[in-house]
N, C-alpha and C positions, 0 to 999 in steps of 0.2 A: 504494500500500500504506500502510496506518496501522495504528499499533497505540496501547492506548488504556490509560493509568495509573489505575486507582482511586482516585479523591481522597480514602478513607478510610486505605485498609489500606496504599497505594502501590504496591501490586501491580498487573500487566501483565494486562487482560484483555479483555473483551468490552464494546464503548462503553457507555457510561450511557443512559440514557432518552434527557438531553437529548441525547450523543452522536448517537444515532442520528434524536431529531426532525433535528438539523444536517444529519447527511447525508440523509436523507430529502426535505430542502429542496434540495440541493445538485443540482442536474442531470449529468450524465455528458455529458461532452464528444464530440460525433460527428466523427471522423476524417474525409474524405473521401481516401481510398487511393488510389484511383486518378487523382486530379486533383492529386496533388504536384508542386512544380517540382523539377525536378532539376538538376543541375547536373554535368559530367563534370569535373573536377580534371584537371590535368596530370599529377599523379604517378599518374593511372590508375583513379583512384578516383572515386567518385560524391556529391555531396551532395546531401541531400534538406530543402529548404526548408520550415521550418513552427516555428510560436512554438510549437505545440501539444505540441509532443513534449519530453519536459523534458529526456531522457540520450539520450547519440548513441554511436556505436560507430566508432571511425578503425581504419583497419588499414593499416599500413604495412610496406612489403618490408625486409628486413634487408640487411645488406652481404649474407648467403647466398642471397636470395631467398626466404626462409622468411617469412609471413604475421606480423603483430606485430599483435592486435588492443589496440584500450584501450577501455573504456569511461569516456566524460565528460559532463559538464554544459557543458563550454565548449569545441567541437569545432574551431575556429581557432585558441585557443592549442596545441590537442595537435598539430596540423598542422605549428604555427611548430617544435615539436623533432623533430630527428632520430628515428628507430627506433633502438632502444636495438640495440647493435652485438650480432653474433651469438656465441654462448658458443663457448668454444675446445673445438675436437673433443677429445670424451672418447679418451685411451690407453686401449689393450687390454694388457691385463698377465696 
C-alpha cells in the first residue's frame, strides 16, 4: 500500500505522473504459494519461510488458552515474549 503527498499543495493524493511512470517500471513480485517452506514450532505453531512477505502474524495461547494474535515485521522477537497474561474474569454485579 502507498499513498502519495502533492509536492505543491502537500496534500495526500493520487501519484504524480512521474509517481506513476515509477511504479509502472516497478514489476509486482510473484509469490509462489504453494512451494513455501514451512516450519512447525514447538509451541504449536507454524512458520512460513520467505524474504518476500514483509509483516507476519504470531499467535500465541494465553495462560486461559484463548488465541493472542500480533501482527509484526520481526516475527522471532514476538516469539522471544510471553503472550500477554489473560485479563481477570469480569464480576457480574
Amino acid at each position: 500500500m502507498r499513498i502519495f503527498k502533492d509536492p505543491e499543495t502537500g496534500q495526500v493524493g493520487p501519484p504524480t505522473a512521474e509517481n506513476a511512470a515509477i511504479l509502472a517500471r516497478e514489476a509486482p513480485v510473484e509469490i509462489d504459494r504453494a512451494n513455501l517452506p514451512v516450519i512447525k514450532l514447538a509451541q504449536g505453531g507454524i512458520e512460513v519461510l520467505t524474504g518476500q512477505i514483509e509483516d507476519a502474524v504470531v499467535v500465541k495461547i494465553d495462560s486461559r488458552g484463548h488465541r493472542v494474535f500480533t501482527c509484526t515485521t520481526d516475527p522471532k522477537a514476538a516469539l522471544k515474549t510471553p503472550a500477554a497474561p489473560a485479563p481477570a474474569p469480569r464480576e457480574d454485579r
